[in-house]
N, CA, C and O atoms as a CHARMM CRD file, in Angstrom:
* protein
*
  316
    1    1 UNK  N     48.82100  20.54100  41.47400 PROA 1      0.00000
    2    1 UNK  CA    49.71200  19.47700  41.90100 PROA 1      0.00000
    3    1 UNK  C     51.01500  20.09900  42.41600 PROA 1      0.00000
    4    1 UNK  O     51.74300  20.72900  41.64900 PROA 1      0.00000
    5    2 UNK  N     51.40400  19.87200  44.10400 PROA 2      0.00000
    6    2 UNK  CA    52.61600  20.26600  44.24900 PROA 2      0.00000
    7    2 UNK  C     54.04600  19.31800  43.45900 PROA 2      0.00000
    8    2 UNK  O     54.23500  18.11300  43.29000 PROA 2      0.00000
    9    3 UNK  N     54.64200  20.22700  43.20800 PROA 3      0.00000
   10    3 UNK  CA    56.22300  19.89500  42.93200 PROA 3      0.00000
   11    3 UNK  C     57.25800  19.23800  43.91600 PROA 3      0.00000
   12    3 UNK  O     57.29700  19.60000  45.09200 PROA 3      0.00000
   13    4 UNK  N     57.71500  18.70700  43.64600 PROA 4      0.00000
   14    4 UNK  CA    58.76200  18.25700  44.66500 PROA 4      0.00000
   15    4 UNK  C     59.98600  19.61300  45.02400 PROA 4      0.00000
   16    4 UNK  O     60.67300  19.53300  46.04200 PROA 4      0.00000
   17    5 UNK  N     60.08900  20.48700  44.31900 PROA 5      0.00000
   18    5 UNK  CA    60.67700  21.85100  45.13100 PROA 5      0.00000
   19    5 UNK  C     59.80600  21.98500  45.96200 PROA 5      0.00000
   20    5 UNK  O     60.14600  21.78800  47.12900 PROA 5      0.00000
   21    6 UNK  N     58.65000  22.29200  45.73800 PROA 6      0.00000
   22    6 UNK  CA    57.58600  23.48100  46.43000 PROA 6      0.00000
   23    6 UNK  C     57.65300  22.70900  47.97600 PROA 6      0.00000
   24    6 UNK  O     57.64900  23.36400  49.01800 PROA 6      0.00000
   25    7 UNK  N     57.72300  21.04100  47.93400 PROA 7      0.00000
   26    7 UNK  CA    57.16800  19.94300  48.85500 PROA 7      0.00000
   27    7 UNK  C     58.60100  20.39200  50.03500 PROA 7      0.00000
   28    7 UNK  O     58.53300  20.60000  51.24600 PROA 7      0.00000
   29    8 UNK  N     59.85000  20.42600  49.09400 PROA 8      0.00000
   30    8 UNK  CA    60.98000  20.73700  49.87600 PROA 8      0.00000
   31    8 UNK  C     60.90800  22.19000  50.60500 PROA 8      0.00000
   32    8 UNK  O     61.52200  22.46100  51.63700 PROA 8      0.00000
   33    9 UNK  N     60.15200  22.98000  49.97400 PROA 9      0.00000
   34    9 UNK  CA    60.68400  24.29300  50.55500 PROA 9      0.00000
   35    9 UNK  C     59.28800  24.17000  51.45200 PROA 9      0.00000
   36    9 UNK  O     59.50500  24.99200  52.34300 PROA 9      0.00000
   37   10 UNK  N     58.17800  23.68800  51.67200 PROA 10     0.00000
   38   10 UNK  CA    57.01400  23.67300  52.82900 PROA 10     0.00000
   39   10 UNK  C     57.96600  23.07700  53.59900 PROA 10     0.00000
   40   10 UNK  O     57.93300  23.81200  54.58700 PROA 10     0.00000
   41   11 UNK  N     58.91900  22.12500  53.86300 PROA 11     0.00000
   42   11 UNK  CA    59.00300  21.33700  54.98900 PROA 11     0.00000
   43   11 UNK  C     60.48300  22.06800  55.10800 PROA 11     0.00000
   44   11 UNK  O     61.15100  21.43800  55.92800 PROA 11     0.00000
   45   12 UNK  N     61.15500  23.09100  54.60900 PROA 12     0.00000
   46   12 UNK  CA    62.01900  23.59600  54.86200 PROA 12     0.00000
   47   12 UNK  C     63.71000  22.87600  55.22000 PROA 12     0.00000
   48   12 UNK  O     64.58800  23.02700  56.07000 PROA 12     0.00000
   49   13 UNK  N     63.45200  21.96900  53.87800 PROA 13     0.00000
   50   13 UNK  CA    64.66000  20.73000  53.56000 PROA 13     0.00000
   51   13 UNK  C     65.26100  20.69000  52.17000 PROA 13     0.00000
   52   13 UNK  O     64.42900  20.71800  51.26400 PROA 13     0.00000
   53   14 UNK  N     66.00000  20.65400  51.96500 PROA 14     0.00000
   54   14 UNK  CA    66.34300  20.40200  50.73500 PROA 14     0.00000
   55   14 UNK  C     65.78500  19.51000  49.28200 PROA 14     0.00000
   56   14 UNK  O     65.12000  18.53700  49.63600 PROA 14     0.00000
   57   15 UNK  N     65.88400  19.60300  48.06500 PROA 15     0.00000
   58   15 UNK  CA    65.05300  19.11700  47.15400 PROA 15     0.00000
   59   15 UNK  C     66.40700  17.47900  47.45000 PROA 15     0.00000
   60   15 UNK  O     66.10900  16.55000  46.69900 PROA 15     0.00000
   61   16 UNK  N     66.77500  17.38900  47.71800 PROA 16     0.00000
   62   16 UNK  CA    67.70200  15.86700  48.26700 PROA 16     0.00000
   63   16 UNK  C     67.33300  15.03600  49.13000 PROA 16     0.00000
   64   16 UNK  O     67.46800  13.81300  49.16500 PROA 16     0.00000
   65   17 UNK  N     66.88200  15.71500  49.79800 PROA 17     0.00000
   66   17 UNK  CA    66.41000  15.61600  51.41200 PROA 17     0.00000
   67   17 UNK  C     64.79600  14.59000  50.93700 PROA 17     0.00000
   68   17 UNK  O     64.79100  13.38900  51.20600 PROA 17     0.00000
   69   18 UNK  N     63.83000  15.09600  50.39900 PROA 18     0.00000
   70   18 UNK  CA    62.99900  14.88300  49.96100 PROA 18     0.00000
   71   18 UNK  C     63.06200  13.83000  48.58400 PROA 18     0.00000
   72   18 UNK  O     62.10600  13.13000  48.25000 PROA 18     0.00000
   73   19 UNK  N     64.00300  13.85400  48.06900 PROA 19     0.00000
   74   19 UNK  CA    64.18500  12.69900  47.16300 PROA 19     0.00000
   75   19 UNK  C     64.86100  11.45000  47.84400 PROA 19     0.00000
   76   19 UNK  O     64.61400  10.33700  47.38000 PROA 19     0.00000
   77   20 UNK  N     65.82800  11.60600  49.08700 PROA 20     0.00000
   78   20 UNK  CA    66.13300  10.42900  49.52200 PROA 20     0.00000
   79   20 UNK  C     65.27400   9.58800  50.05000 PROA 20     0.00000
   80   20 UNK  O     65.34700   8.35900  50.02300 PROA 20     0.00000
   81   21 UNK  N     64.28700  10.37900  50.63300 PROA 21     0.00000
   82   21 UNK  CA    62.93800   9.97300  51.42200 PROA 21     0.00000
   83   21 UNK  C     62.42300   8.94400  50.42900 PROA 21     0.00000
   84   21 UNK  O     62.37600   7.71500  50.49400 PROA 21     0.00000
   85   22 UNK  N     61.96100  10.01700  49.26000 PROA 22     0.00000
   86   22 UNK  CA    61.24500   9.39200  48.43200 PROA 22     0.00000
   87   22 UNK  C     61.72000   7.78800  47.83500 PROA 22     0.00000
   88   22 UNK  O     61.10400   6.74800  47.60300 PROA 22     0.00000
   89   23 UNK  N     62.80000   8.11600  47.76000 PROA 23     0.00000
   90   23 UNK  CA    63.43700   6.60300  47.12100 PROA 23     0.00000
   91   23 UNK  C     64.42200   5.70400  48.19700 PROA 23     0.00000
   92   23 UNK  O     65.38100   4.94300  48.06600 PROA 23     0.00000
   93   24 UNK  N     63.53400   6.30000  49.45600 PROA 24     0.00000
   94   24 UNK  CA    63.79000   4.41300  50.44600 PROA 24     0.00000
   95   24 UNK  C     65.64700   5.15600  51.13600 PROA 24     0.00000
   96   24 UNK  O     66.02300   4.34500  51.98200 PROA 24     0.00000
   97   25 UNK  N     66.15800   5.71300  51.06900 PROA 25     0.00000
   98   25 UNK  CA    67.75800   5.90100  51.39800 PROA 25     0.00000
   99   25 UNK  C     67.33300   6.15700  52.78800 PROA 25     0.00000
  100   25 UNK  O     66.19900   6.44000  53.17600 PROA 25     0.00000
  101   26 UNK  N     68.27000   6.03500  53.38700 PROA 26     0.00000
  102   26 UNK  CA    68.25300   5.49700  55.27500 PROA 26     0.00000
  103   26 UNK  C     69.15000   6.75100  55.76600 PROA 26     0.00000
  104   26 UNK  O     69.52700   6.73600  56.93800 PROA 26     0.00000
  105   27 UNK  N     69.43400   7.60100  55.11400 PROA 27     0.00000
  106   27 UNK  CA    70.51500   8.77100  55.78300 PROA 27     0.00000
  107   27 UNK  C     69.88700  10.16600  55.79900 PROA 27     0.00000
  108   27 UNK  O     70.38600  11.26100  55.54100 PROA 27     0.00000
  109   28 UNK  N     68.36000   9.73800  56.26600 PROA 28     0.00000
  110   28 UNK  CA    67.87000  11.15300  56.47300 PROA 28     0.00000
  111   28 UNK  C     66.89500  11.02100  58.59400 PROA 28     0.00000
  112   28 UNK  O     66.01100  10.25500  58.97800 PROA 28     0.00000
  113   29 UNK  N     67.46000  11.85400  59.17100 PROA 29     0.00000
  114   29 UNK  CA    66.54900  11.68700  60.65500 PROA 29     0.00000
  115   29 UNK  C     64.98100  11.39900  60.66200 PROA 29     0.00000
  116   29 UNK  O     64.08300  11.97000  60.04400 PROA 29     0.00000
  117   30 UNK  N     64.94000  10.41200  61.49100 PROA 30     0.00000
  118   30 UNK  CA    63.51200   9.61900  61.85100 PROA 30     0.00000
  119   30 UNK  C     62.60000  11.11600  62.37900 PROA 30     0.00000
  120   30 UNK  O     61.51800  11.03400  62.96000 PROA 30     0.00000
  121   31 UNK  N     62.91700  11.73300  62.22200 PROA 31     0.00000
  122   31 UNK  CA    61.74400  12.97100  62.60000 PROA 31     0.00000
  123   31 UNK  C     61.41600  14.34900  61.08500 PROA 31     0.00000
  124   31 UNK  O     60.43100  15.00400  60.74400 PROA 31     0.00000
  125   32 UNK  N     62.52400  14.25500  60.69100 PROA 32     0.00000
  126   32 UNK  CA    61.74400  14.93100  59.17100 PROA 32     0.00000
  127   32 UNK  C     61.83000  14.16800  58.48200 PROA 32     0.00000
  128   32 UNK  O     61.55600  14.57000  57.35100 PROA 32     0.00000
  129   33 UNK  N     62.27600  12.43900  58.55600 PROA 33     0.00000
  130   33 UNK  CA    61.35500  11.63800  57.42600 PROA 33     0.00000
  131   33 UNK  C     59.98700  11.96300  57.55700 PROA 33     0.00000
  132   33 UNK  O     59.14800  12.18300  56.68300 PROA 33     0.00000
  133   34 UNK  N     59.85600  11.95700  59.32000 PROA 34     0.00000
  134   34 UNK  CA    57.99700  11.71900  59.73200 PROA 34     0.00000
  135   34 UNK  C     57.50500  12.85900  59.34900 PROA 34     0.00000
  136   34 UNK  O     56.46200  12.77800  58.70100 PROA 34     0.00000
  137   35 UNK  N     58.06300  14.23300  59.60500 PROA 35     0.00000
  138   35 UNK  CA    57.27300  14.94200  58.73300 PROA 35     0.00000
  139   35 UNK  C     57.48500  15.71100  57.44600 PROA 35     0.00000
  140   35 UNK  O     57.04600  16.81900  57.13800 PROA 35     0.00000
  141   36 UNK  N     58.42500  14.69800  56.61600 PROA 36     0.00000
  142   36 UNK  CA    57.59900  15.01900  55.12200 PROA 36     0.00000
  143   36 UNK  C     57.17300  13.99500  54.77800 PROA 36     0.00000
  144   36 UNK  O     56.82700  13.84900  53.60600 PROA 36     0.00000
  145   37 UNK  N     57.12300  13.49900  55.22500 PROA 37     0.00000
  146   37 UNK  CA    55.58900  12.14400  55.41600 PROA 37     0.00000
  147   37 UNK  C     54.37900  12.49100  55.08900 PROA 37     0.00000
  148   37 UNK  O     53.53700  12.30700  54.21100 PROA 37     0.00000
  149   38 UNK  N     54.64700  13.36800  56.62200 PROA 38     0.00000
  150   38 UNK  CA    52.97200  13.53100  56.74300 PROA 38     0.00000
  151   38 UNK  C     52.61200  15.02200  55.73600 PROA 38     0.00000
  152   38 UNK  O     51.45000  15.38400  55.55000 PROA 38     0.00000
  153   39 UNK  N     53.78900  15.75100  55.16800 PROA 39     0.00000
  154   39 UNK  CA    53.18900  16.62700  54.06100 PROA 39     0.00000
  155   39 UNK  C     52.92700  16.03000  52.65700 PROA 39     0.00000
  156   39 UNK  O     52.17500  16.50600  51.80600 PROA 39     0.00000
  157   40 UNK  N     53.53200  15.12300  52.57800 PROA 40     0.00000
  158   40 UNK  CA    53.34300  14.11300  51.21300 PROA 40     0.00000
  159   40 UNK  C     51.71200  13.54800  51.12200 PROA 40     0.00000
  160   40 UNK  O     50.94800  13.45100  50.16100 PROA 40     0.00000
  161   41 UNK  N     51.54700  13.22200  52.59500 PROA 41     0.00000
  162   41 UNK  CA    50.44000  12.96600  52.21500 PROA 41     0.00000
  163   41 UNK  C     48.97300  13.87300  52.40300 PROA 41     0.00000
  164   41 UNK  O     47.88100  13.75400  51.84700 PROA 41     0.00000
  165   42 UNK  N     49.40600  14.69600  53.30300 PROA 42     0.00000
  166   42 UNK  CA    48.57500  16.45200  53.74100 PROA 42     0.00000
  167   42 UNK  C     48.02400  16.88400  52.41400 PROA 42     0.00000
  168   42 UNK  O     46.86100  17.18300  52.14200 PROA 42     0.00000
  169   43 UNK  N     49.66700  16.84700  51.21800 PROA 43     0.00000
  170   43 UNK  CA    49.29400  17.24200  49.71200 PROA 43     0.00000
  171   43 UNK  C     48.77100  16.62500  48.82200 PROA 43     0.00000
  172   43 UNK  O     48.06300  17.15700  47.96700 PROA 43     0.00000
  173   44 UNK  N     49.07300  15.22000  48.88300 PROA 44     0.00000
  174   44 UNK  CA    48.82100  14.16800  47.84800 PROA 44     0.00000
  175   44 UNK  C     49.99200  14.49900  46.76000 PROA 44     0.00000
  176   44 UNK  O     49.74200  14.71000  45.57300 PROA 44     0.00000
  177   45 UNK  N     50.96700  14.51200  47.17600 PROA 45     0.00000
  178   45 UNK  CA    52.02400  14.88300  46.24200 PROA 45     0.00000
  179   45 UNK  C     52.25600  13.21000  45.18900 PROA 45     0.00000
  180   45 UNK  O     52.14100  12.07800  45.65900 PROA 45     0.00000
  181   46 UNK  N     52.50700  13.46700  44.10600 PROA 46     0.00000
  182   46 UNK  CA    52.67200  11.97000  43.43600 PROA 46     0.00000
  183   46 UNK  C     53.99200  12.38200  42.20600 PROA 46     0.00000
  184   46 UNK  O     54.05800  13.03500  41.16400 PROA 46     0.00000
  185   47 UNK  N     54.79500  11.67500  42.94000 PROA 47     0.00000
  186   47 UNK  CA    55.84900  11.86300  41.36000 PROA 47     0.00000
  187   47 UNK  C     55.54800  12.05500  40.10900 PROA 47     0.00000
  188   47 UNK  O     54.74300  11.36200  39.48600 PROA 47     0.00000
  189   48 UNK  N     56.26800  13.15100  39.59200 PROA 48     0.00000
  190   48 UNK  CA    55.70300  13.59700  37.95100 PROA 48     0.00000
  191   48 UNK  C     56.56800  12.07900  37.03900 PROA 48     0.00000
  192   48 UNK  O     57.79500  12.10600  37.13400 PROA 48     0.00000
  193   49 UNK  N     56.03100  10.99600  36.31600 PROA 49     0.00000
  194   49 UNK  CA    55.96600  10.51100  35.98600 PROA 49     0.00000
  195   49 UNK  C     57.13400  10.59600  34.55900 PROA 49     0.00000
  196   49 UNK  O     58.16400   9.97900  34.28700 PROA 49     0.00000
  197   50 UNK  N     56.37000  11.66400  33.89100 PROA 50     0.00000
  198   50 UNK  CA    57.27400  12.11100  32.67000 PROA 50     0.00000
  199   50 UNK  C     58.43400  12.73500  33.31400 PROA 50     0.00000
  200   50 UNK  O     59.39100  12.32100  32.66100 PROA 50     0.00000
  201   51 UNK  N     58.81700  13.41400  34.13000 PROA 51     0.00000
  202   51 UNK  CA    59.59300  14.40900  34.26100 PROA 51     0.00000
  203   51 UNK  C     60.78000  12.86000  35.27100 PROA 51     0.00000
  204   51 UNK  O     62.00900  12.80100  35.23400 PROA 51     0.00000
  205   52 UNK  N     60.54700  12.61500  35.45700 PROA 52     0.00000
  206   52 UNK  CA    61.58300  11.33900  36.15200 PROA 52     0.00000
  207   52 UNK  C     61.89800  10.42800  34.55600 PROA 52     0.00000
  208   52 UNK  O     63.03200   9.96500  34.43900 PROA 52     0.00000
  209   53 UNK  N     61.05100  10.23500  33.56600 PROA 53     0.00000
  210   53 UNK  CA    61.26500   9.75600  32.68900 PROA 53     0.00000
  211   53 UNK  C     62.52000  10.51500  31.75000 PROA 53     0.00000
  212   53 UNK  O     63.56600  10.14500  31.21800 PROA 53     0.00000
  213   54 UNK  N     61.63600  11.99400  31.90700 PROA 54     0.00000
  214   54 UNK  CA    63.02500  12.79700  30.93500 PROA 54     0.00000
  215   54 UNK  C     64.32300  12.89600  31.62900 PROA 54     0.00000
  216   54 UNK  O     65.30300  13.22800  30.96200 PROA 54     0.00000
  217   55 UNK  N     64.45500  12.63800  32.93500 PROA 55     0.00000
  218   55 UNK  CA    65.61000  12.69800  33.81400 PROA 55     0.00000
  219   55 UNK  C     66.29200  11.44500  33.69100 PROA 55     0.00000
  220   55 UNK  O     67.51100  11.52300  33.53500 PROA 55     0.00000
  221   56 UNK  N     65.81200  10.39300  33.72500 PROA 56     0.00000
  222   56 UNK  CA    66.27200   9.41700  33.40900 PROA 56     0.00000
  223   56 UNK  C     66.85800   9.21900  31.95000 PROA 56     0.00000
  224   56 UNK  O     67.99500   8.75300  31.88900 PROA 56     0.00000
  225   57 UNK  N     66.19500   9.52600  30.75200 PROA 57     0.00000
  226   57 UNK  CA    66.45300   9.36600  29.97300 PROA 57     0.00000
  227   57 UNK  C     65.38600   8.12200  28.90700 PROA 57     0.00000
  228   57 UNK  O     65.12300   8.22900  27.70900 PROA 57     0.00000
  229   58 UNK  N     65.07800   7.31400  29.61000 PROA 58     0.00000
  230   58 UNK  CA    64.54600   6.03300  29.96200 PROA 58     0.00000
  231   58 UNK  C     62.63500   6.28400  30.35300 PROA 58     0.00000
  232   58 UNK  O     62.20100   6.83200  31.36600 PROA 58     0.00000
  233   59 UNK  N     61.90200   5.76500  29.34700 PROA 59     0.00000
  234   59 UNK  CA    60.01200   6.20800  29.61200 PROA 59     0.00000
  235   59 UNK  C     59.40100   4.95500  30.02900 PROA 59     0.00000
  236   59 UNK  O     58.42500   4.81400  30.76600 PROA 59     0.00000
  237   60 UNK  N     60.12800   4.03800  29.43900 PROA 60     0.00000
  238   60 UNK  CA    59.53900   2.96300  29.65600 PROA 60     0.00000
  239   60 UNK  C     58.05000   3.00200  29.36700 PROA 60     0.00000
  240   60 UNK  O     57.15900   2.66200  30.14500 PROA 60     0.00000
  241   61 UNK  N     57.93300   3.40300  28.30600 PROA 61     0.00000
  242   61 UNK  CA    56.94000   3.56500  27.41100 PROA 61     0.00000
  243   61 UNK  C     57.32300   2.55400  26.29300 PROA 61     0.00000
  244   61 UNK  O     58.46100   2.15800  26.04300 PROA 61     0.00000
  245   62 UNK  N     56.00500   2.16100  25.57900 PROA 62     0.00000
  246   62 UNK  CA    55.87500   1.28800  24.79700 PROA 62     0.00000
  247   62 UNK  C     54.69400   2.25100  23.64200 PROA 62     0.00000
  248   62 UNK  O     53.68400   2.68800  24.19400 PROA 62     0.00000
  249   63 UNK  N     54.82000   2.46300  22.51000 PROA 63     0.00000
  250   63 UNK  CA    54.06300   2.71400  21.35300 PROA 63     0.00000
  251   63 UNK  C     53.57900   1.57100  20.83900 PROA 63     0.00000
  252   63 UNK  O     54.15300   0.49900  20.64600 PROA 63     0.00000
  253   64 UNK  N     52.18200   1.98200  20.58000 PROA 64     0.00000
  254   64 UNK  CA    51.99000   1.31500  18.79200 PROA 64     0.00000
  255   64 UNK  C     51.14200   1.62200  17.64600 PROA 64     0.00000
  256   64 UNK  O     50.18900   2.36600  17.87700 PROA 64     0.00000
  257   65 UNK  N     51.27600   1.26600  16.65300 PROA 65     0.00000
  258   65 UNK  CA    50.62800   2.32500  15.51100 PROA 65     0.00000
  259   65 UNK  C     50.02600   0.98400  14.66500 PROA 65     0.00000
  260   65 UNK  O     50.66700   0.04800  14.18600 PROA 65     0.00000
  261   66 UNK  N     48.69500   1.20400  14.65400 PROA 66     0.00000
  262   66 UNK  CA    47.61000   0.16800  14.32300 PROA 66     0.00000
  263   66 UNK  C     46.71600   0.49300  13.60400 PROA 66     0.00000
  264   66 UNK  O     46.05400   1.31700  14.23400 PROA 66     0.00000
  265   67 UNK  N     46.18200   0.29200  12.39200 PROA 67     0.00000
  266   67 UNK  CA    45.46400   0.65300  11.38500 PROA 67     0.00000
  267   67 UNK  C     43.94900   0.35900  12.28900 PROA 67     0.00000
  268   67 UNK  O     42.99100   1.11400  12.12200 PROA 67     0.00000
  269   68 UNK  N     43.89700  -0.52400  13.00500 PROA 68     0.00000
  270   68 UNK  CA    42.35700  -1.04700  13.50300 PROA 68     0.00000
  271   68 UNK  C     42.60800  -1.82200  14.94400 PROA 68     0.00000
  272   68 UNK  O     42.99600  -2.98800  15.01000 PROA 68     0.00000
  273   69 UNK  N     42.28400  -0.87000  16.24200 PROA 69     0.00000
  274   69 UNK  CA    42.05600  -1.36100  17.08500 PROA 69     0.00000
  275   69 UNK  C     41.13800  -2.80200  17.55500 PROA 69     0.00000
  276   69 UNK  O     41.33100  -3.56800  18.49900 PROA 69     0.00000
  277   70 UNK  N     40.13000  -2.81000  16.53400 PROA 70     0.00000
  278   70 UNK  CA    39.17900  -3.84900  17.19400 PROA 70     0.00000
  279   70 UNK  C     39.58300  -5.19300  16.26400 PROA 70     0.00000
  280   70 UNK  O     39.03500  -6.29300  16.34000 PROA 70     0.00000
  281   71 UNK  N     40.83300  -4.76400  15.24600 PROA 71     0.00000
  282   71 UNK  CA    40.95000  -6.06900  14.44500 PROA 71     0.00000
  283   71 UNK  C     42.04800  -6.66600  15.42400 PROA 71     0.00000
  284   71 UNK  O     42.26600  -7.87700  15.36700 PROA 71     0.00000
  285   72 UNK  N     42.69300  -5.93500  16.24700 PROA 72     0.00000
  286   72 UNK  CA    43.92900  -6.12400  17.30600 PROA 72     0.00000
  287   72 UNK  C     43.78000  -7.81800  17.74400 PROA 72     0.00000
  288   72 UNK  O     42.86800  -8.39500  18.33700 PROA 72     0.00000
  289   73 UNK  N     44.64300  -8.15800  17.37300 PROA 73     0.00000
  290   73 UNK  CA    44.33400  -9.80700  18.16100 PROA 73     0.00000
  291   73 UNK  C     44.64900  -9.74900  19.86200 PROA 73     0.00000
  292   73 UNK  O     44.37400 -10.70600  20.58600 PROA 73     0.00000
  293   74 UNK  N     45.02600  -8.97300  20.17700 PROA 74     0.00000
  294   74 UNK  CA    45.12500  -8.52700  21.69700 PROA 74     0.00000
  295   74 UNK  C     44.92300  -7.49600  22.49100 PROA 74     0.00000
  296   74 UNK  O     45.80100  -6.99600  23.19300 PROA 74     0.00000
  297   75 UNK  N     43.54100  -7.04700  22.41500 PROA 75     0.00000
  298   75 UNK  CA    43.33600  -5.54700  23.13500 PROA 75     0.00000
  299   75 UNK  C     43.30800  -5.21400  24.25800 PROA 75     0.00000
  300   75 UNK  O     43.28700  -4.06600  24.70400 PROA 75     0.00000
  301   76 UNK  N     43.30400  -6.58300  25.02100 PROA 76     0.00000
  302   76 UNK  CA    44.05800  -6.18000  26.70200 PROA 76     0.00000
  303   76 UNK  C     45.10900  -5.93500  26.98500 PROA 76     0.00000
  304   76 UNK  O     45.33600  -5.57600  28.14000 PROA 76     0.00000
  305   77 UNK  N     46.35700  -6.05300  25.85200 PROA 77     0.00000
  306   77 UNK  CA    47.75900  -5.40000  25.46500 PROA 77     0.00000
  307   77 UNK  C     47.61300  -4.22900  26.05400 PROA 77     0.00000
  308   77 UNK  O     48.17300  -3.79300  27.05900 PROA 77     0.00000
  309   78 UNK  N     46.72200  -3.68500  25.27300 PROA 78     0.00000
  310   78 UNK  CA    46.89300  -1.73600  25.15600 PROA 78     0.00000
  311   78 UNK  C     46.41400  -1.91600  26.54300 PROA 78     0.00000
  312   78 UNK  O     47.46000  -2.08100  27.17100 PROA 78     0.00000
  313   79 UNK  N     45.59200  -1.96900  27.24500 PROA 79     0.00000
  314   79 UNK  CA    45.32800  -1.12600  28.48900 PROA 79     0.00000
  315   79 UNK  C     46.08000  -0.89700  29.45300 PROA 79     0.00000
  316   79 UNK  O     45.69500  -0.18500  30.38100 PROA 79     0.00000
């Protein structure tokens, strides 16, 4: 799985450059939006999930600790 450095340094832009993209900001040129576009998707690059979580601070995760799944009065909860 590429990194979002690695994604910045193939398209030879900054790790900013590539995060503004990523999150919609309008102050990057209509020609290396288009191509780290098209390396985003060349790679299948997909945001690390946890690692935006630990940056944030914030998981938006939900636990739960249950003696018996199938006694669960709601097991389409968990999925």
């Amino acid at each position: 799985m590429i990194t979002l450095k690695e994604l910045a340094a193939r398209c030879n832009v900054s790790i900013a450059t590539v995060s503004n993209i990523l999150n919609g900001k309008s102050n990057v040129g209509e020609e290396t939006r288009q191509r780290i576009l098209q390396v985003i998707k060349e790679t299948g690059y997909r945001p690390n999930i946890m690692a935006r979580g630990l940056r944030a601070t914030k998981t938006k995760t939900i636990g739960l600790i249950v003696e018996d799944l199938t006694a669960f009065s709601s097991p389409w909860i968990i999925e």
